[in-house]
C-alpha positions in Angstrom: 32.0 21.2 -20.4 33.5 22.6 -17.7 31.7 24.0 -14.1 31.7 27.2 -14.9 30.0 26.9 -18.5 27.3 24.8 -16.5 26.6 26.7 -13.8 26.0 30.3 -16.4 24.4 27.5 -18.6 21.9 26.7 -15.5 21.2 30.1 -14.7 20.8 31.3 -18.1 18.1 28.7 -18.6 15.0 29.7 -19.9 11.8 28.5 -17.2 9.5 28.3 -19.7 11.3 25.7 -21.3 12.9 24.0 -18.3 9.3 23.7 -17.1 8.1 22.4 -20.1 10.9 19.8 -20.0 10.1 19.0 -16.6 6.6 18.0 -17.1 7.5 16.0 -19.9 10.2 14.1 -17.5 6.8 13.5 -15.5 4.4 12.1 -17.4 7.0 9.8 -19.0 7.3 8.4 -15.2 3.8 8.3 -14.1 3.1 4.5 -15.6 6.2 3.4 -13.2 5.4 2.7 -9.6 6.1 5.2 -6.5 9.5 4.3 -6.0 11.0 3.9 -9.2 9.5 7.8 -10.2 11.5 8.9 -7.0 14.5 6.9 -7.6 14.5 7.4 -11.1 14.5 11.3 -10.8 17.1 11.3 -8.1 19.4 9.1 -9.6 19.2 11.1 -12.6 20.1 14.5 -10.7 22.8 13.0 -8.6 25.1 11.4 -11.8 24.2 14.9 -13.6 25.8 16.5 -11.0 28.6 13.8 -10.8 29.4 14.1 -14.2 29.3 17.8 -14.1 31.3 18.5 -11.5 28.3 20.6 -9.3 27.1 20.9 -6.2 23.7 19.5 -5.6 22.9 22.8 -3.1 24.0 25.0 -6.3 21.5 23.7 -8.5 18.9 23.5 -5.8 19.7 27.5 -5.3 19.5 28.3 -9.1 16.3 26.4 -9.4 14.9 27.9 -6.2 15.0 30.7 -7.9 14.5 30.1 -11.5 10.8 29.0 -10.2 10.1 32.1 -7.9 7.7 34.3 -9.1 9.3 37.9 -9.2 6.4 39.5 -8.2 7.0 37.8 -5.0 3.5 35.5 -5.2 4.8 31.9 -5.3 6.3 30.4 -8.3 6.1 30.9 -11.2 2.5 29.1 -13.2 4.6 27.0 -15.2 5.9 25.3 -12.2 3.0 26.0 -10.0 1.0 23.7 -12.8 3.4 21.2 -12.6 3.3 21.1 -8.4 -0.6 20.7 -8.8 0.0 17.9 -11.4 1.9 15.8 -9.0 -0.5 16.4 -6.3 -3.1 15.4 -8.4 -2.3 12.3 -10.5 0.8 11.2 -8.0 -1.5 11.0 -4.8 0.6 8.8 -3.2 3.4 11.8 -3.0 0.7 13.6 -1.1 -0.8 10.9 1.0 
């Protein structure tokens, strides 16, 4: 796949689903400790973006806006549950 088809693939994404996905991701990490969650997600995003051939500020930008409510009020509620998930059950993110 090349860059390009990733990066229309990215911003084509549905948030909805992404979101979905991403609390998924989550809960299939909250039995590991602190560290292994963080390093486990980051390691994960930094060989996509190896592999891929993308710029880590890129997909941060996408994202960025893929979770911003439009009408300007936060993000979106999919994402917004997810943010009060971690708070909640991953206290240690928040201590």
């Amino acid at each position: 796949m090349n860059t390009d088809t990733v990066h229309l693939a990215v911003s084509n994404a549905d948030a909805e689903r992404v979101a979905r996905v991403s609390f998924q991701l989550i809960c299939r990490l909250q039995d590991e400790s602190p560290g292994v969650q963080v390093a486990a997600l980051t390691a994960l995003f930094m060989l996509f973006c190896e592999t891929a051939g993308l710029r880590p500020a890129d997909l941060y930008s996408y994202l960025t806006n893929m979770m911003a409510d439009p009408l300007g009020t936060g993000r979106l509620k999919h994402f917004q549950a997810i943010k009060t998930y971690i708070e909640e059950d991953c206290k240690w993110m928040t201590a």
